[in-house]
PATOR-676618 format. One record per residue: x negated, y, z negated of N, C-alpha, C, O, CB in turn. Coordinates in steps of 0.001 Angstrom, whole numbers, padded with zeros to 6 digits, always signed. Glycine has a CB too. Layout:
<nodes>
XYZXYZXYZXYZXYZ...
</nodes>
This chain:
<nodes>
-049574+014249-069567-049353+013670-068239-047929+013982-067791-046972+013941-068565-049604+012128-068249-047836+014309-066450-046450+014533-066216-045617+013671-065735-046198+012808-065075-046293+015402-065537-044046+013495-065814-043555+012137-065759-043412+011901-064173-043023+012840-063479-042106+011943-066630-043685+010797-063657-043300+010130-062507-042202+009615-061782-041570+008674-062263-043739+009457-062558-041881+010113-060665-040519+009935-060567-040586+008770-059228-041447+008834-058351-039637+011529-060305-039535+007754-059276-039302+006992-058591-038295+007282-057247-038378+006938-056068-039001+006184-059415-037330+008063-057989-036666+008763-057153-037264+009649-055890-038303+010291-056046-036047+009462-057948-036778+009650-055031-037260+010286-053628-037206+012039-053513-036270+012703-053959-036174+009623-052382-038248+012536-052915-038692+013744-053197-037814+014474-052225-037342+013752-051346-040224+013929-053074-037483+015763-052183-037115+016486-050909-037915+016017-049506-039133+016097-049353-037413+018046-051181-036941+015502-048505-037868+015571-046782-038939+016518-046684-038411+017620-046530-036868+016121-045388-040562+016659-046704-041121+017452-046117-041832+017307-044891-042905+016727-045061-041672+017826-046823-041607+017625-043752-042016+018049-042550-043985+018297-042939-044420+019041-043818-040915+019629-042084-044680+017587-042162-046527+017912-042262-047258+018195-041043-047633+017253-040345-047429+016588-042811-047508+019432-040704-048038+019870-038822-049045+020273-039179-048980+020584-040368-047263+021116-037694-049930+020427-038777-051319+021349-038123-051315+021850-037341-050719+022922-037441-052340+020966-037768-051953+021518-035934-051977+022013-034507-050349+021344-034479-049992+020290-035006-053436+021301-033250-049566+022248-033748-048147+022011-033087-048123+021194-031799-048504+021403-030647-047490+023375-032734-047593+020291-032365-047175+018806-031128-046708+019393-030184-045952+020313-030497-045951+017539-031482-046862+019221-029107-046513+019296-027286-045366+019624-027132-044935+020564-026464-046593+017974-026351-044342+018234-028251-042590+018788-028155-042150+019030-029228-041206+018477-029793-041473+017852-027626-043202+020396-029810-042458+020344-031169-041239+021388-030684-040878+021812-031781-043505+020927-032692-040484+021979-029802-039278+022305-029772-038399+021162-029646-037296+021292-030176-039112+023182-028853-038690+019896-028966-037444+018813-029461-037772+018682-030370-037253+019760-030660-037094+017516-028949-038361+018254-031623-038743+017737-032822-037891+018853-033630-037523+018214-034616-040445+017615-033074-037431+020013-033749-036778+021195-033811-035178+020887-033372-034252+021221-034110-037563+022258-032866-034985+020264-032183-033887+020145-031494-033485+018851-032315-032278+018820-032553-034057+020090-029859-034396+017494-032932-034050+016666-033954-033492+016897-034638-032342+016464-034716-034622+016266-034481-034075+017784-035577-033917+018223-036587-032536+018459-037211-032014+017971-038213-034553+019099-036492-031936+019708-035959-030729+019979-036016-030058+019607-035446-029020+020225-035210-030484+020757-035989-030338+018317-034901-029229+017399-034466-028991+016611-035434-027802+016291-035436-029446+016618-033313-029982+015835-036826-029353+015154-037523-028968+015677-038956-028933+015080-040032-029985+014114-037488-028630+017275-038555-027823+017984-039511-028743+018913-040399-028129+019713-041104-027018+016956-040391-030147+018928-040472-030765+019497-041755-030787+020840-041350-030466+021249-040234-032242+018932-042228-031243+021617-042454-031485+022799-042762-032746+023668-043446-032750+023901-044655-030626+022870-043314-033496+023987-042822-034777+023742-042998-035032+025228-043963-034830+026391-043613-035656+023493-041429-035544+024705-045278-035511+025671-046364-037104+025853-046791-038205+025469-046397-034507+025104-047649-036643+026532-047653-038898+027130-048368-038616+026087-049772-037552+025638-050199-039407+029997-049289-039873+025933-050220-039669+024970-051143-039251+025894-052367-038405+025488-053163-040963+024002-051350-039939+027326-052535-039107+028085-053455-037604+028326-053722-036948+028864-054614-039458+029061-053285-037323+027628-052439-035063+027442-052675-035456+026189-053738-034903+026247-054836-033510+026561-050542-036244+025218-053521-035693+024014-054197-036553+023705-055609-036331+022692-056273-035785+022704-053115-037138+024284-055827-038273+024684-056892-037475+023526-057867-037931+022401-058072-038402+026676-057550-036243+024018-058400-035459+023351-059633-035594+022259-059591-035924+021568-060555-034139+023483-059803-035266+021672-057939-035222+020156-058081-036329+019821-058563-036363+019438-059732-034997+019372-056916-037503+019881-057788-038889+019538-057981-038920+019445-059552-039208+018430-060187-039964+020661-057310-038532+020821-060137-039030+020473-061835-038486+019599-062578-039217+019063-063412-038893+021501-062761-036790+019119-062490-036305+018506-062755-035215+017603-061711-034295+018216-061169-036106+019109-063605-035357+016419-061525-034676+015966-060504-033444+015528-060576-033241+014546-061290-035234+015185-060037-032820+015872-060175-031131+015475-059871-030807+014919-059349-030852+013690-059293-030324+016008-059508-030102+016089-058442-029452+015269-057433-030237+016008-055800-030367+017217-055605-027444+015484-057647-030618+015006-054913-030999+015943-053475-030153+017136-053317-028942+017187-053533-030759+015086-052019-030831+017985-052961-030100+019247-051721-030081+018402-051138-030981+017587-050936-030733+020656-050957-028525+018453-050562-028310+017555-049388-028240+018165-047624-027344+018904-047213-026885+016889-049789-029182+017745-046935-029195+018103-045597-030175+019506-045751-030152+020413-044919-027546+018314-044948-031075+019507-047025-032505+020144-046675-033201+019416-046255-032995+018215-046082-033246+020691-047569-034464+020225-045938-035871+020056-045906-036544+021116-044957-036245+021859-044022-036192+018621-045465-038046+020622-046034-038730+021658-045896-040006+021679-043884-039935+020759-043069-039642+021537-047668-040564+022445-043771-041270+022351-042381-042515+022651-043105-042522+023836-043441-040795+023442-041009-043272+022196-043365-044996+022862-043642-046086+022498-042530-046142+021441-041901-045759+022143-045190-046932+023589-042422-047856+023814-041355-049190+024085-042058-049479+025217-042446-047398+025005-040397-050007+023019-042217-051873+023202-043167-052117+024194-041747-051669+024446-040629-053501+021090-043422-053376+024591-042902-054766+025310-042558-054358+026686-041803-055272+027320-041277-055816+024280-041485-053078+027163-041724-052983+028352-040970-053645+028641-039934-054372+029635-039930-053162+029218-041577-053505+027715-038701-053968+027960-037388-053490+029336-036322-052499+030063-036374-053590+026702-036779-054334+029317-035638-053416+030882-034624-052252+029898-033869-051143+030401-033688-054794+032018-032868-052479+028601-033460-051775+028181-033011-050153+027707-033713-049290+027082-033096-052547+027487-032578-050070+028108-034876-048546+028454-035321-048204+029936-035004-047088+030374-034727-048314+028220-036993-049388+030638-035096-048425+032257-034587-048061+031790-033527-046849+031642-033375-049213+033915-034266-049186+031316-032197-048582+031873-030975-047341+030054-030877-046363+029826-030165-050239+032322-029291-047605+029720-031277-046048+028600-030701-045106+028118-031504-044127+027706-030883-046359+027179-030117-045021+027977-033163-044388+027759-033782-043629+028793-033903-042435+028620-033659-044828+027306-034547-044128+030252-034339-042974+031135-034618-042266+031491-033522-041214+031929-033986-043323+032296-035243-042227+031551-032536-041228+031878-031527-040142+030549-031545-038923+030712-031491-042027+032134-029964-040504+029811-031592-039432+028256-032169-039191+028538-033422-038170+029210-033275-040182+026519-032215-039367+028517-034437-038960+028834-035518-037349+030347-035553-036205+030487-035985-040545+029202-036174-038465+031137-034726-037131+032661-035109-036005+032131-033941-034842+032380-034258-037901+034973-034548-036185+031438-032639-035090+030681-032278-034806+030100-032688-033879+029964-031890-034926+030243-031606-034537+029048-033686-034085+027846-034213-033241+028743-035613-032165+028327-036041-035541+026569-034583-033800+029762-036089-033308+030064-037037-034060+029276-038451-033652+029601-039566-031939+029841-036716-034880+028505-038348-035437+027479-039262-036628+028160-040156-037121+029125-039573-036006+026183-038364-037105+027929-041215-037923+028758-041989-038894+028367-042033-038929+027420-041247-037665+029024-043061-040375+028580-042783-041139+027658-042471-042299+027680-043452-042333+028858-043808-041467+027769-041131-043489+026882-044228-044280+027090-045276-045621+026645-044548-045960+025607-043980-043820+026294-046634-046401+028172-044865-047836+027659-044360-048522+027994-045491-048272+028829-046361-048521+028334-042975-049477+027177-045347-050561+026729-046243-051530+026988-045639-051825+026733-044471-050632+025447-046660-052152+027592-046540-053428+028660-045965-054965+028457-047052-054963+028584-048277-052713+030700-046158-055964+028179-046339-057222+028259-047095-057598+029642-046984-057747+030279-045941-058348+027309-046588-057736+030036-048155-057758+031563-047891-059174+031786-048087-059201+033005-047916-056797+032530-048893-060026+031546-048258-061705+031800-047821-061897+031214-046243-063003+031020-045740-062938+030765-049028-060666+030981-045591-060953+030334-044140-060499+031818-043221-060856+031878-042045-059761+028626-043736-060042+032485-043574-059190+033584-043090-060070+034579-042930-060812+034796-043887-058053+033998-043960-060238+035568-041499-060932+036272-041841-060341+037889-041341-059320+037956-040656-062174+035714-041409-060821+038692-041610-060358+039968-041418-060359+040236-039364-060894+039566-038481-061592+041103-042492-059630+041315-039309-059262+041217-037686-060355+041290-037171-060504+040554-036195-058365+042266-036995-062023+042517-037739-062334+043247-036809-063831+041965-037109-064962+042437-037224-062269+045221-036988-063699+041002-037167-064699+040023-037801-064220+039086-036691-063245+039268-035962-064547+039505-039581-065483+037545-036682-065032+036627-035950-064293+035838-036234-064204+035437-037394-065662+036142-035570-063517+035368-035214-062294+034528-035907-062914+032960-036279-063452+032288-035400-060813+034384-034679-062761+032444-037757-063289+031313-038292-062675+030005-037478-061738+030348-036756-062977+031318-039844-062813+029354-037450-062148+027808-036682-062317+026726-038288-063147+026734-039198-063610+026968-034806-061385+026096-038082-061099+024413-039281-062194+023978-038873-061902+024428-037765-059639+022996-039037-063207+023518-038702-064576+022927-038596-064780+022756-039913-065849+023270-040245-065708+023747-037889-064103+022160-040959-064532+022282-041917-065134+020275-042426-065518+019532-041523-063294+023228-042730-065098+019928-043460-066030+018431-043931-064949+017591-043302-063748+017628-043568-066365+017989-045938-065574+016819-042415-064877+015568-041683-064264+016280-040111-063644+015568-039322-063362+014849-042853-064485+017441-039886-063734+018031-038805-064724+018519-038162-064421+019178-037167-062688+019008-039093-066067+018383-038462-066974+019549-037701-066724+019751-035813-067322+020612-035168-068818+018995-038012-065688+018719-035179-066516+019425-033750-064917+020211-033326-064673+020468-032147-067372+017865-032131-064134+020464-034197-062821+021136-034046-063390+022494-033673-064536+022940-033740-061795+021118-035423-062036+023109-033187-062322+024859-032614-061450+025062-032258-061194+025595-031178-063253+025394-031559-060532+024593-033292-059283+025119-033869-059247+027111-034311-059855+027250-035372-059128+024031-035396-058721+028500-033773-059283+029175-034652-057935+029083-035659-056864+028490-035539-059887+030628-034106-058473+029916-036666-057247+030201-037929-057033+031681-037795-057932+032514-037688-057779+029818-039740-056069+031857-037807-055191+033636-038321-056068+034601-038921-056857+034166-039759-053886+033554-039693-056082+035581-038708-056679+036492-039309-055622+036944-040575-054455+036611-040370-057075+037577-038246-055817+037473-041522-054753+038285-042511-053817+039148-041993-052621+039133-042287-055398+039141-043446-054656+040326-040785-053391+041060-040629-052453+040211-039643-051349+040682-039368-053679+042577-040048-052931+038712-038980-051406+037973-038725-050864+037130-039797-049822+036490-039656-051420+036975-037485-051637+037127-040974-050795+036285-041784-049798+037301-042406-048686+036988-042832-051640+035422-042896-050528+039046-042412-048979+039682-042773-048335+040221-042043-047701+041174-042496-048831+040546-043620-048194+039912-040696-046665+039987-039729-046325+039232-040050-045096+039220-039992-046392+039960-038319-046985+037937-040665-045978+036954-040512-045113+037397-041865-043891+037505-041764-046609+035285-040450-045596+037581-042785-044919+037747-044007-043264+038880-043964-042293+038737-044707-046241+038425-045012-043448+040045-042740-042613+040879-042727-041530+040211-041413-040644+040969-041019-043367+042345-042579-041612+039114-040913-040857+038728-040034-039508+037911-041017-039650+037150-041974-041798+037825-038947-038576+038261-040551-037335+038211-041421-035935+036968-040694-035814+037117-039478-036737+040089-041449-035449+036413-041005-034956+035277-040609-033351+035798-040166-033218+037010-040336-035131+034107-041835-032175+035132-039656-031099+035565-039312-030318+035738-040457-029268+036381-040416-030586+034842-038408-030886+035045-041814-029599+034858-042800-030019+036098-043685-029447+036371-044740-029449+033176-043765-031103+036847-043144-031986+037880-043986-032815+037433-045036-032669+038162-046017-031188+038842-044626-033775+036360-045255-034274+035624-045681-036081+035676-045092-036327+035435-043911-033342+034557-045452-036882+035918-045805-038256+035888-044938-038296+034291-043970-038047+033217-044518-039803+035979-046246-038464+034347-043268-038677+033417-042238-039815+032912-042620-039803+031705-042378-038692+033893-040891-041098+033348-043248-041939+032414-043483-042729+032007-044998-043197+033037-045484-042759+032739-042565-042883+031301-045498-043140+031064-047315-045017+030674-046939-045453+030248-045869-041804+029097-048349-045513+030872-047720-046677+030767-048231-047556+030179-049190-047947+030779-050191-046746+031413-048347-047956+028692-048811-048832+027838-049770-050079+028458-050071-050517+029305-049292-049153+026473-049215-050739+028130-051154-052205+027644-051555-052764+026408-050995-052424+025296-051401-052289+027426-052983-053814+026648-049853-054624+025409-049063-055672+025704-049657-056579+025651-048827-054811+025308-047397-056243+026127-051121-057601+025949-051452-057739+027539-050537-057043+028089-049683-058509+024237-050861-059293+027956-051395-060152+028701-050593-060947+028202-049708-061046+028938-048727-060829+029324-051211-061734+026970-049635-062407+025969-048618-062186+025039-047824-062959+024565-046992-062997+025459-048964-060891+024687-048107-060233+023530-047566-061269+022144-048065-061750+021265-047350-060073+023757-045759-061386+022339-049543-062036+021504-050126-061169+020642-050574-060064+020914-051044-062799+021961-050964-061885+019053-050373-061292+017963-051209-061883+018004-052906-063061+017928-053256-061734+016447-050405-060917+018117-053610-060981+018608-054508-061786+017404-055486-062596+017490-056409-059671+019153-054764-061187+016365-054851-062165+015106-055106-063423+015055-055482-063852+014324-056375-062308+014444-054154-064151+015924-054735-065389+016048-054086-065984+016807-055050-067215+016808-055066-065413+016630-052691-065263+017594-056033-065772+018616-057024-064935+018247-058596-064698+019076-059475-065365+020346-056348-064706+017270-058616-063859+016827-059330-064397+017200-061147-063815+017397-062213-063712+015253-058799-065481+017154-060780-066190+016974-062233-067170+018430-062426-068099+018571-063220-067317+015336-062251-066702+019325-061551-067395+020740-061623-066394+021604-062064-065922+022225-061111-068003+021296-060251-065934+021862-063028-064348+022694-063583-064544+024162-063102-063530+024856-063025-064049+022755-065610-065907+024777-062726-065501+026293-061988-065269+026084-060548-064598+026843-059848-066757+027508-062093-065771+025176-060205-065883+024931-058820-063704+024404-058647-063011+024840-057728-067524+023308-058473-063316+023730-059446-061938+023659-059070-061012+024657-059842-059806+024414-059796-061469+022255-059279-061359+025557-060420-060934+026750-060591-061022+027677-059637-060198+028462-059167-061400+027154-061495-062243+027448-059405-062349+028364-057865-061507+028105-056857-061112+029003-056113-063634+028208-057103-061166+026923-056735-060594+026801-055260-059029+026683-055802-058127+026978-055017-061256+025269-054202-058848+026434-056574-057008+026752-057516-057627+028137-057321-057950+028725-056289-056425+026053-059756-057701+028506-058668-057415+029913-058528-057430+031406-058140-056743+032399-058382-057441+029971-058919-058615+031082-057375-058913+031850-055913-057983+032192-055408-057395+033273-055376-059520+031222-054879-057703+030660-054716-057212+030830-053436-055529+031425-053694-054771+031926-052863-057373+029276-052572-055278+031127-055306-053458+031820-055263-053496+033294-055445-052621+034054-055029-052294+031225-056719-055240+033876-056502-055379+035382-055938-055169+035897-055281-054413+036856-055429-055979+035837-055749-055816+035512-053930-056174+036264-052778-054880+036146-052063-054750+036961-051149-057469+035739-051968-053601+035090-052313-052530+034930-051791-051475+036580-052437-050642+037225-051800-052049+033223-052275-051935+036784-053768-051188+037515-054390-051593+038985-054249-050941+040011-054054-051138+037050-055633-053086+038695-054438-053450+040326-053965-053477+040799-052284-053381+042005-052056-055109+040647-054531-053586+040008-051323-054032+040703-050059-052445+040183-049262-052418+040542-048085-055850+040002-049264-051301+039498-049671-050825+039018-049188-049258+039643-049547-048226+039692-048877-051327+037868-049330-049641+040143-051096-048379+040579-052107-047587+039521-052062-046461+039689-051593-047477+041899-051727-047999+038134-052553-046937+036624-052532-046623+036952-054285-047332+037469-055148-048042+034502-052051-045442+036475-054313-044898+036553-055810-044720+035253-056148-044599+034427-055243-043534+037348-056057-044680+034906-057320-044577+033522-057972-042953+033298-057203-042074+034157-057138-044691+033522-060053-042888+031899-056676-042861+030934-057022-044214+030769-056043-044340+031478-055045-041530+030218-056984-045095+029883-056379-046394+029981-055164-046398+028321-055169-045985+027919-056257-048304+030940-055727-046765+027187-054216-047081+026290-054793-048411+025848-053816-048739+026548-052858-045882+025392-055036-049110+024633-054172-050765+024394-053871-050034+023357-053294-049073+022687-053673-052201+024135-055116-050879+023388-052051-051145+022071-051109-052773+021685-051253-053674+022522-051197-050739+022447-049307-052949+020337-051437-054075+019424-051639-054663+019473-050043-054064+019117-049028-053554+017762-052270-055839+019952-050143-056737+019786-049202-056955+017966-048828-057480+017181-049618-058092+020600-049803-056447+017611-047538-056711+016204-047027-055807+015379-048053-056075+014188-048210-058436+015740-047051-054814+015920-048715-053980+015260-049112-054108+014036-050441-053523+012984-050698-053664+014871-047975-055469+015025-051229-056119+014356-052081-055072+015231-053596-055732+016074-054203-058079+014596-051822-054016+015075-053962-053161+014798-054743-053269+013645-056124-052569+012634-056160-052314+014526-053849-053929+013885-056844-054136+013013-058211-053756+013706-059330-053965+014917-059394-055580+012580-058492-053208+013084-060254-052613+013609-061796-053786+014452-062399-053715+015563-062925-052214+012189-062997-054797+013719-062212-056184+014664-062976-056427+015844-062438-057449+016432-062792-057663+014019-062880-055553+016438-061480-055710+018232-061614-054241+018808-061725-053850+019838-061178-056523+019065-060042-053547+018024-062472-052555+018776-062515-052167+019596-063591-051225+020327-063286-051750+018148-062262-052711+019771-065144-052703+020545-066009-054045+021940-065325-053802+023019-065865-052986+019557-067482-055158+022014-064419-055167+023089-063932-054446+023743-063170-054532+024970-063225-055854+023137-063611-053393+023035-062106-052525+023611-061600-051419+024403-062421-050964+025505-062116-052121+022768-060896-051060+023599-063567-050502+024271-064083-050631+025500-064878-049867+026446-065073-050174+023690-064395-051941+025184-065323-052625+026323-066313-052169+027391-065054-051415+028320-065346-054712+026153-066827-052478+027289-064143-052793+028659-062885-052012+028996-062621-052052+029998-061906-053357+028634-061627-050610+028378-063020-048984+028808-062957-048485+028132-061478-047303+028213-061146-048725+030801-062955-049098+027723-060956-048309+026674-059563-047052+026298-059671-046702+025888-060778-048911+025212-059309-046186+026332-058715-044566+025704-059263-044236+024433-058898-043110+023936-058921-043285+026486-058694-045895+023612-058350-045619+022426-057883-046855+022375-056751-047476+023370-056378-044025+022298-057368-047089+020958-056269-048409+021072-055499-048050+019968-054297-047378+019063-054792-049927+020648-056536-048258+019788-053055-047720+018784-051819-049289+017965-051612-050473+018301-051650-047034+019850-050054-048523+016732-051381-049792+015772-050920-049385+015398-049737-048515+015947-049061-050170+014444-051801-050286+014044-049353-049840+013560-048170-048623+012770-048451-047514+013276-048280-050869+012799-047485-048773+011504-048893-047847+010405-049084-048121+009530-050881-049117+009182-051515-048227+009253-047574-047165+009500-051031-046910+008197-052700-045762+007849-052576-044899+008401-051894-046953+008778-054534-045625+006552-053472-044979+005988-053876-043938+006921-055067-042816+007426-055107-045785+004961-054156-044733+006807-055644-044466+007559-056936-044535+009135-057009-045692+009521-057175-045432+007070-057906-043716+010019-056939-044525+011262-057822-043488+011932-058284-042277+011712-058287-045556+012357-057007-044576+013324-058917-043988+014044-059746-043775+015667-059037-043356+015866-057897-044851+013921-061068-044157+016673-059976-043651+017829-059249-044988+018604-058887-044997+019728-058387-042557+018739-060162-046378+017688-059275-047654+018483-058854-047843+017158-057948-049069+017074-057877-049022+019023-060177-047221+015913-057107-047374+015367-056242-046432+014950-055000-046056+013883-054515-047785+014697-056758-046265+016132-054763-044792+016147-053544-045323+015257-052500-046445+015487-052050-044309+017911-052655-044505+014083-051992-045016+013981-050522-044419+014252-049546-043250+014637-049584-045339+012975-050170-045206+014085-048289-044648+014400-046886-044949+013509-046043-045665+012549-046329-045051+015581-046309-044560+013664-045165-044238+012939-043623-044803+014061-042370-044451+015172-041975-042213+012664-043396-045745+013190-042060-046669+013753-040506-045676+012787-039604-045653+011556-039591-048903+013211-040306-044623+013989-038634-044011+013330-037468-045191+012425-036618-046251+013035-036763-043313+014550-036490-045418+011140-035744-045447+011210-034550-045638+012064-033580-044667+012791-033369-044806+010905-034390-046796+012271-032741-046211+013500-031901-045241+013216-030422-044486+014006-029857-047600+014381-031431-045462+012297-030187-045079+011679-028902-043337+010391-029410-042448+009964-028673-046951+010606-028238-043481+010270-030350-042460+009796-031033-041126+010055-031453-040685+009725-032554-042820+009667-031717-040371+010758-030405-039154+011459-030989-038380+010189-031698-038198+010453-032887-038160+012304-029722-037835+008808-031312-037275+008415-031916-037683+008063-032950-036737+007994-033734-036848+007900-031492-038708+007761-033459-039045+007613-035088-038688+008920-036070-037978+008743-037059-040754+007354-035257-039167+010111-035775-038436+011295-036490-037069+010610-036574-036970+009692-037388-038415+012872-035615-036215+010875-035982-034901+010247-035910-034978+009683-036764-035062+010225-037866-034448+009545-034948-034981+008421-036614-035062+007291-037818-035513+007819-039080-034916+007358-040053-036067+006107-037497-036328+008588-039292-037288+008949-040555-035744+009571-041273-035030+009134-042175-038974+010357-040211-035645+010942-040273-034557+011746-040765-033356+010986-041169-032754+011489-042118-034181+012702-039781-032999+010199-040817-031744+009517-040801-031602+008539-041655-030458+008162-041908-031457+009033-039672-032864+007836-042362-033383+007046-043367-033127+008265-044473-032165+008308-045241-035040+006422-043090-034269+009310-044379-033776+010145-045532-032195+010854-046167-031867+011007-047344-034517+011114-045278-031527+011146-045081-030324+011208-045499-029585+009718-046250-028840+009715-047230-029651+011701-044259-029937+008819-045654-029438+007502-046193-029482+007177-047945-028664+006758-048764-030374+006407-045423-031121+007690-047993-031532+007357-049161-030678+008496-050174-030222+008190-051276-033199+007375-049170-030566+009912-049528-029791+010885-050595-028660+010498-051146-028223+010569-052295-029409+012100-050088-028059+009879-049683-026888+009539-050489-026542+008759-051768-025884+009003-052780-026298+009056-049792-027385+007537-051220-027170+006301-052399-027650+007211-053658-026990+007201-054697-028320+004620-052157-028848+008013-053522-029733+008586-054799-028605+009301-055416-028403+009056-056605-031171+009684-054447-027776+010202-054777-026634+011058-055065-025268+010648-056016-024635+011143-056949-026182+011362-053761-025234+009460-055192-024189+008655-055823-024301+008174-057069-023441+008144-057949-023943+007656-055161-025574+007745-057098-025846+006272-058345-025837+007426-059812-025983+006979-060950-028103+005051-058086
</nodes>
């Protein structure tokens, strides 16, 4: 079992479809000082916790929608800010094919579409100001399966682990550090020695109390809520410090 940490995880940022003002939410951001990194900068912490990067955090975007090509990355390469998408990679489909939509269990009347590959690799060759790839690359499962749901079928969650970091590595050329995001934010200790077996450098949920480095959590802004971001952000710096200090 892996140990549990009480201590507070790196800030992570949680989007799907891009909020209305996600350029103020952007304009937040770097107003209350952060610096928005790939979780492969902070990998170390995650494995062993210290002390915060102070005035990181990370931006992650599920299910690889078209709607981060066409509105997040043009905010993103202005902002200068980096960014981690998480991708179901059996959701993805080739250009000259139809484009798939998130309609997936609990979502059926969405029509959302998702990226095709050859935009998930512009995105990969788009390059940041500090010369840094501008965009990092999760494991969202091949199905955008709750893993829950297959819990007790061990090919069936091999399949969707280790699939989905294949197809990241072969069609995508992603190099380790890779890490898995939990479909619906279903994050439990009981898959975390397959994650590891599969070499993951760590896995994101929704929200805990508690976790470790295969249960990162995050924070879904508000969309209409700028001053709570605020607060959120400004709470988290609060907490680094004291964490920093003690």
């Amino acid at each position: 079992m892996m140990e549990m940490f009480e201590e507070p995880a790196l800030p992570i940022l949680l989007y799907h479809k891009c909020p209305s003002n996600l350029e103020r939410q952007f304009e937040i951001i770097r107003e209350c000082g952060y610096n928005p990194v790939h979780l492969a900068e902070v990998k170390d912490y995650f494995e062993k916790p210290s002390k915060l990067p102070q005035r990181r955090l990370v931006l992650s975007f599920d299910d690889a929608l078209q709607d981060f090509f066409d509105n997040a990355v043009p905010l993103l390469k202005r902002f200068s800010f980096l960014a981690t998408v998480c991708v179901p990679t059996g959701c993805v489909s080739e250009h000259h094919l139809r484009r798939k939509i998130d309609n997936w269990e609990n979502n059926e009347s969405s029509t959302n579409p998702i990226m095709t590959w050859d935009e998930l690799k512009e995105l990969k060759q788009l390059i940041a100001v500090n010369g840094k790839s501008l965009i990092e690359f999760a494991s969202h499962s091949v199905r955008h399966t709750n893993l829950n749901n297959v819990e007790f079928d061990k090919k069936a969650l091999q399949y969707e682990i280790e699939g989905s970091q294949l197809a990241l590595k072969s069609l995508l050329e992603i190099e380790d550090p890779i890490f898995f995001c939990f479909p619906y934010g279903a994050g439990e200790g009981k898959f975390t020695r397959l994650l590891m077996d599969a070499g993951y450098a760590g896995a994101l949920m929704v929200t805990g109390v508690k976790w470790s480095q295969y249960r990162i959590p995050r924070h879904a802004p508000e969309d209409n809520d700028e001053n709570k971001l605020r607060l959120w952000l400004n709470k988290q710096k609060d907490i680094a410090q004291r964490f920093n200090a003690g």
